[in-house]
C-alpha positions in Angstrom: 74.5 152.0 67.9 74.5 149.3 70.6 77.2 150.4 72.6 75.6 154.1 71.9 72.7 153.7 73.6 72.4 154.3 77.0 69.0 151.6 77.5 71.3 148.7 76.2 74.5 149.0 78.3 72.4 147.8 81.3 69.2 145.9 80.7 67.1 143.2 81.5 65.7 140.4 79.5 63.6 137.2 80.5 63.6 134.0 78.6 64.0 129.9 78.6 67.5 128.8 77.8 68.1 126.6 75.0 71.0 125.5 73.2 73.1 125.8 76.8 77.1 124.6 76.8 79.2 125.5 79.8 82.8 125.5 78.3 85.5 123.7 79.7 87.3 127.3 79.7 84.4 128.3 82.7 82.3 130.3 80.2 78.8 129.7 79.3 77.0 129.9 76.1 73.4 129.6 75.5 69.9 131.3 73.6 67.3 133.0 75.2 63.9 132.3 73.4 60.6 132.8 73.7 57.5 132.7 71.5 58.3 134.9 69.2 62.4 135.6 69.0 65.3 134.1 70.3 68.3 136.1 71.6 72.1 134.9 72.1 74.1 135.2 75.1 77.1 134.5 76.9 78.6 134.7 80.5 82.2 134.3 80.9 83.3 132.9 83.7 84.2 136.0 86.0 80.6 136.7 85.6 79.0 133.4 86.2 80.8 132.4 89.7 77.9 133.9 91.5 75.3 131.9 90.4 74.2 129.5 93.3 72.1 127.3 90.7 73.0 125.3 87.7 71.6 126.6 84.6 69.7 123.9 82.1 68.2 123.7 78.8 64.5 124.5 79.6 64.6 127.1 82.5 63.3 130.3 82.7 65.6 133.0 84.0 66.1 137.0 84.1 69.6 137.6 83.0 71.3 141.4 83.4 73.9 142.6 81.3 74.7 144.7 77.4 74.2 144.4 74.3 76.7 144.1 71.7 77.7 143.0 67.9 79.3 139.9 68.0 82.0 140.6 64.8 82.5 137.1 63.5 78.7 136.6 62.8 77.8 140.2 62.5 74.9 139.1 65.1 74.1 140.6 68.1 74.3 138.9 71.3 73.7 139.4 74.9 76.7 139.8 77.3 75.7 138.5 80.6 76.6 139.6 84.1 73.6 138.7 86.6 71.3 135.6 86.1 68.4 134.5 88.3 65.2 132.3 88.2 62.1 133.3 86.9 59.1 132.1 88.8 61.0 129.7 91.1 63.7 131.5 93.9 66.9 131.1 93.1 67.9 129.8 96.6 65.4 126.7 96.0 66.6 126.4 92.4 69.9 126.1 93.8 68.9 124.1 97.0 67.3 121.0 95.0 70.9 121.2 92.5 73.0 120.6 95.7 70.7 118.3 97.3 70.5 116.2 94.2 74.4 116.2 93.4 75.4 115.3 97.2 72.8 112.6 97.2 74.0 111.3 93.6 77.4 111.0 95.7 76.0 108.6 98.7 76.2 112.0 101.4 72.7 111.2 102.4 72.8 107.3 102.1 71.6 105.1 105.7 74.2 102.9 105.3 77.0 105.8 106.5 74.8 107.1 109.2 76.1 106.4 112.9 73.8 105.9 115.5 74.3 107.9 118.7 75.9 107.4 121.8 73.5 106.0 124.3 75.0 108.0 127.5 77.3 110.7 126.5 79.7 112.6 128.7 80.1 115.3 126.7 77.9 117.0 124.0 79.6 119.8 121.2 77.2 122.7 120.2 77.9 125.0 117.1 75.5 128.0 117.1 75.5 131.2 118.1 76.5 132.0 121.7 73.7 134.9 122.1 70.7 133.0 120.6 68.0 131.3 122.6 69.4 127.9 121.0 71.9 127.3 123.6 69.9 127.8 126.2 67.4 125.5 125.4 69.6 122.6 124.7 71.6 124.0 128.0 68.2 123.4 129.8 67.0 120.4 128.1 70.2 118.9 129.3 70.2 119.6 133.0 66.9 118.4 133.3 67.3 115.4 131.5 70.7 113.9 131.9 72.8 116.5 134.5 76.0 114.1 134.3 76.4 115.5 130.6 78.7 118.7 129.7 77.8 120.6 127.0 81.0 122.3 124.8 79.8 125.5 123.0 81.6 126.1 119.8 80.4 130.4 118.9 79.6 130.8 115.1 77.0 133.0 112.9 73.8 131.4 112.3 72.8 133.7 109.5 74.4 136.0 106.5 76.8 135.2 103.9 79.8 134.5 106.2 77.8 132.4 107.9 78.7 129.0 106.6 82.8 129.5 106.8 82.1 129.8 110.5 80.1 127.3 111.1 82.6 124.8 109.7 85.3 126.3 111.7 83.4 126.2 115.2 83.1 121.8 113.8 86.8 122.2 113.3 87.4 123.9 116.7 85.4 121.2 118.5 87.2 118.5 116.4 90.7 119.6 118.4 89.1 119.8 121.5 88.0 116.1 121.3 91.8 115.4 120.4 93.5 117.2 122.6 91.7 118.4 125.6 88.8 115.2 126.2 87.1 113.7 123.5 82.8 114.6 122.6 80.8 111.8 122.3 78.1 114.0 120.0 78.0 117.2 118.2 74.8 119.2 117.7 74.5 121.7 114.8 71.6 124.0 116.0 69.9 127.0 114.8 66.1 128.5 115.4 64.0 129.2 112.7 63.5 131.5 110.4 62.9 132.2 105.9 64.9 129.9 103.4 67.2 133.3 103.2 67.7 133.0 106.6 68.8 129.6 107.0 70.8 129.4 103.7 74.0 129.2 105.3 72.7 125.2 106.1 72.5 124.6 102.7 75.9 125.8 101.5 77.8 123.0 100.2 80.9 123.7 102.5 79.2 123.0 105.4 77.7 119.9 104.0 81.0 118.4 103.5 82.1 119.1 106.9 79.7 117.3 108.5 79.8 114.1 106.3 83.8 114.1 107.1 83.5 114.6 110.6 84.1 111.5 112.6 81.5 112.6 115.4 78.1 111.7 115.0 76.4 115.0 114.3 72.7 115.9 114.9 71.0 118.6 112.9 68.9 120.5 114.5 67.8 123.4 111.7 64.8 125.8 112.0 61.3 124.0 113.0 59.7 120.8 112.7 58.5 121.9 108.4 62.0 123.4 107.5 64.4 121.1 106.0 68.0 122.2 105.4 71.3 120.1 103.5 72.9 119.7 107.0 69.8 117.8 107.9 70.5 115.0 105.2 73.9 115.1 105.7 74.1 114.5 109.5 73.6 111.1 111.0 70.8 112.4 113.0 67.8 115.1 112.2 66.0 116.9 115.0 62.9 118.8 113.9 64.3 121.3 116.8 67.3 122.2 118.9 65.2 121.2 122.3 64.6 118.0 120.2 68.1 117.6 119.5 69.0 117.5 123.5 66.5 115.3 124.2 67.7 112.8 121.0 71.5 113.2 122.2 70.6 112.2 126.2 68.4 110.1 127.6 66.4 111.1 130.7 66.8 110.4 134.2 63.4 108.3 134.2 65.1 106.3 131.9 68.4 105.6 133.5 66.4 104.7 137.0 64.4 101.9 134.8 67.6 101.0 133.2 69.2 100.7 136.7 66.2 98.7 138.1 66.0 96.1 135.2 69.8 96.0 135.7 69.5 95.3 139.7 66.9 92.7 138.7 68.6 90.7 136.3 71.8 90.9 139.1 69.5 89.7 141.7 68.2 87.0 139.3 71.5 86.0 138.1 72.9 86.0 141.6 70.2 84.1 143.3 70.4 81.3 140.3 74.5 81.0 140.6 73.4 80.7 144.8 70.9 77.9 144.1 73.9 75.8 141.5 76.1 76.4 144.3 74.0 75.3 147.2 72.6 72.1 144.6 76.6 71.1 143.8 77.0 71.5 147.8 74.0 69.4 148.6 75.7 67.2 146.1 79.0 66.7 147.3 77.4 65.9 150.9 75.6 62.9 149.6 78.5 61.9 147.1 80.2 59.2 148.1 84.0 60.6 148.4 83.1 62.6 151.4 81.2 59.6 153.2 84.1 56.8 152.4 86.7 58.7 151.1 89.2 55.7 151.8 87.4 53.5 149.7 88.3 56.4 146.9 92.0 56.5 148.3 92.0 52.5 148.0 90.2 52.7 144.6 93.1 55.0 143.7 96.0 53.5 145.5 95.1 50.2 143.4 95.4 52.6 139.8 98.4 53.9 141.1 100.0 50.1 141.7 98.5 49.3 138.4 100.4 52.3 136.5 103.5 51.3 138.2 103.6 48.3 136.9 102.9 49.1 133.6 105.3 52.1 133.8 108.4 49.5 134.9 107.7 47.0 132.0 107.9 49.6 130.0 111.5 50.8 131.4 112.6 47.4 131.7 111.3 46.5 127.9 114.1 48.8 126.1 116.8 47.5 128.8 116.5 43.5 128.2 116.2 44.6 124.2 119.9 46.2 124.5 120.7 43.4 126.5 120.0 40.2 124.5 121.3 42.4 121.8 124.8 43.0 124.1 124.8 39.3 124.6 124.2 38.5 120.4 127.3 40.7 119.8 129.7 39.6 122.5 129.2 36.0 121.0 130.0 36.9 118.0 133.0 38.7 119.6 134.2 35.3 121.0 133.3 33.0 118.1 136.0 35.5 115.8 139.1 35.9 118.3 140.3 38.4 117.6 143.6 37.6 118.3 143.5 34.0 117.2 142.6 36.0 113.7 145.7 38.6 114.3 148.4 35.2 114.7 146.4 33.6 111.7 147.3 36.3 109.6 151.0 37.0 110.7 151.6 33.1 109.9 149.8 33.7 105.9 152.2 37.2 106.0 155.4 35.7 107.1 155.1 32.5 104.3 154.0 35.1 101.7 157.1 37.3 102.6 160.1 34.1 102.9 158.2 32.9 98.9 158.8 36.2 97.7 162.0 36.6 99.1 163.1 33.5 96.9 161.5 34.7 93.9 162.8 38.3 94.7 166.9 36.4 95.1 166.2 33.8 91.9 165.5 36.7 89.7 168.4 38.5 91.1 170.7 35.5 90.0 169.3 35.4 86.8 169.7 39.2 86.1 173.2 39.0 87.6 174.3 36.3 85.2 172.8 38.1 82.3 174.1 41.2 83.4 177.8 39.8 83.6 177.4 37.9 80.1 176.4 41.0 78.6 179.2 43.0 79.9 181.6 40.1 78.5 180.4 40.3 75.2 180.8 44.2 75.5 184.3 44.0 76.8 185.3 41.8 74.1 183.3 44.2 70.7 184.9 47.1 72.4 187.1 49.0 70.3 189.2 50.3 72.9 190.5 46.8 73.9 192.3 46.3 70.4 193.7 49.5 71.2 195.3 48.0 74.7 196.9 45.3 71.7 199.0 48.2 70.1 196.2 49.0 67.2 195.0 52.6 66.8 192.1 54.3 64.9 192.9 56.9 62.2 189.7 60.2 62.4 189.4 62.4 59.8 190.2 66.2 60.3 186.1 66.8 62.1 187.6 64.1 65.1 184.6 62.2 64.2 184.5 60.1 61.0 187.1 56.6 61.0 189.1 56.9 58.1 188.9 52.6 56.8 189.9 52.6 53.3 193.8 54.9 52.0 190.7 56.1 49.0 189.5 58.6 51.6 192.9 60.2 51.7 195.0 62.8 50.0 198.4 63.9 50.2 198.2 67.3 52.9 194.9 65.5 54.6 195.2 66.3 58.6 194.1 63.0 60.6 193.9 62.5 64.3 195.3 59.2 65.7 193.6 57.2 68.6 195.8 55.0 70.7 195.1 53.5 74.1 196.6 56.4 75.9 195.7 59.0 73.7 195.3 61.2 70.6 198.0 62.7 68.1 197.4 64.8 65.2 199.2 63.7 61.9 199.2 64.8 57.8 199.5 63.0 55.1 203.1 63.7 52.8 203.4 60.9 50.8 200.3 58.5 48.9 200.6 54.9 48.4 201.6 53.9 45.6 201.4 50.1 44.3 204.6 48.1 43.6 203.8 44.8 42.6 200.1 44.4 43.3 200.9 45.5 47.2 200.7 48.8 49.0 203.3 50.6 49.7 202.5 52.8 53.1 202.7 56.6 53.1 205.1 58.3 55.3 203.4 60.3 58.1 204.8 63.6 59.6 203.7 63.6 63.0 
């Protein structure tokens, strides 16, 4: 029935919003209520993008849209597209939102505010290039302060693209300071006119351009009674553009005082530094190095003498130090000759060497006779002498083991026989055999 009827695809209702969320997926959801009823409604976020003012739980507003059946709930609900204030303009609505937020953010705070450039060179204007605006700051400036040179920037002062070019004609001036010669001040200037009409200050956009523009900015926005965002933002507000000029320069009135007060405190300054100079000169006439100077010169010639002296007991103190201390040393050389020491010593050296040369030769004798005793007594247990008598030593078969008793032979034994000019191998035929309580000896084959 809803979507049937013609009067409910497109109407108009007028309410207070309660119960408002705005969804972190852009949409909105809220009631509208009044007396009597209360309605709910929704604006997704395609739809609500074009609303210049923040809605809030307590506001009255004329929304546009349908009306459908919401399935879930089986309620009906509004499906917004338009929404605007009721009673209060949207633009105002929307220009106390902004001016709160920015000011919640410090854009309007004293403390970031520049003051102006007390003699500029030269002076940015953004405004339109056809208004009356430029040529009453134009004007303002030649008859004020004719050394300035104003830098026109073109952009719209009014509509809905309005505000884009006003931040680009900042931008365009911003380069020109970098790269052409640098503006001392920028004026933002527009005559006046509705809130409609100068809406285009109040965008948010244009706001931020002027708070990040390094040149101090005046605002000069409508009349004296209109008040615009740029005109909290900017460093400087000038109730008009005329009064912008005059804020930005001073006069020529002003600079003739300033150059009189300046030529007076020269003269001043230069008239005291004449008087020191002419006091010290006065001075120096009466002092009394220019009347006796040789009395100074003596005065001096005796500090000199007196430094001298001190300066060549000074360099003569280190000198007789290493002197007495040459002399302590060299008598100490002479009291231990060194050569007297060298003799000394070779006459302790040669009676240590001739004592142990005697010990060295008495132990020599000693070991010699030793030595020869033990080689007698070696000579004479030696086996090999016996053999030189005619004796010989029997080995067994392994060359090795002395055969000393007949009990460790048999009869076919081989035995190896050691004389004093040789070895011979033998066997045993025969054993011994006893006749009469003596041996009788074995016959060898050799």
């Amino acid at each position: 029935m809803f979507e049937a009827e013609p009067k409910f695809t497109r109407c108009y209702v007028a309410g207070e919003i309660s119960n408002f969320k705005h969804h972190s997926s852009g949409h909105m959801y809220f009631t509208l209520k009044d007396e009597h009823s209360r309605l709910r409604a929704v604006m997704f976020a395609g739809k609500n993008r074009s609303v210049t003012f923040r809605p809030q739980d307590g506001m009255r507003v004329i929304v546009a849209g349908s009306l459908s059946v919401f399935d879930r709930d089986g309620s009906y609900q509004m499906y917004v597209e338009e929404m605007q204030p009721d009673g209060v303009g949207a633009l105002y609505v929307a220009f106390v939102q902004l001016k709160e937020r920015l000011n919640s953010e410090g854009l309007f705070a004293e403390s970031r505010k520049r003051p102006l450039p007390r003699y500029p060179q030269r002076i940015g204007v953004v405004t339109s290039p056809t208004g009356a605006v430029i040529r009453d700051i134009c004007s303002t400036l030649r008859r004020r302060y004719p050394n300035t040179k104003v830098v026109l920037s073109p952009a719209q002062v009014q509509g809905p693209t309005a505000a884009g070019t006003l931040v680009r004609g900042i931008e365009r001036l911003l380069l020109y300071s970098q790269t052409v010669e640098p503006i001392d001040v920028l004026i933002i200037a527009r005559g006046g006119g509705s809130l409609e009409e100068l809406w285009p200050f109040n965008e948010e956009v244009l706001a931020r351009a002027i708070a990040a523009c390094p040149i101090p900015v005046i605002s000069a926005v409508g009349h004296e009674t209109d008040f615009t965002i740029s005109d909290f933002v900017a460093d400087v507000r000038a109730a008009t553009p005329t009064a912008a000029a005059e804020q930005a320069a001073p006069t020529a009135q002003e600079l003739l005082i300033l150059l009189s007060q300046i030529k007076n405190r020269a003269e001043t300054a230069l008239a005291r530094r004449l008087e020191g100079a002419r006091q010290r000169l006065e001075l120096s006439e009466r002092s009394r190095a220019l009347q006796d100077p040789r009395r100074i010169i003596a005065v001096h010639r005796q500090s000199v003498d007196y430094l001298e002296s001190q300066l060549r007991q000074y360099a003569e103190r280190p000198i007789r130090k290493a002197d007495r201390k040459f002399q302590y040393l060299r008598d100490r050389v002479v009291r231990h000759d060194i050569r007297h020491q060298i003799e000394r010593q070779r006459t302790v050296l040669s009676g240590l060497e001739n004592r142990s040369r005697g010990k060295i030769e008495a132990q020599m004798a000693s070991r010699n006779s030793h030595f020869e005793k033990l080689v007698a007594t070696l000579t004479a247990l030696n086996p090999l002498a016996v053999l030189s008598r005619g004796y010989g030593v029997i080995y067994g078969a392994d060359k090795t083991t002395v055969v000393t008793s007949v009990s460790q032979l048999k009869q076919g034994d081989a035995v190896h026989l050691r004389f004093q000019d040789g070895t011979v191998g033998a066997r045993i035929v025969d054993e011994w055999e006893e006749d009469h309580g003596r041996a009788v000896q074995s016959r060898l084959d050799i």
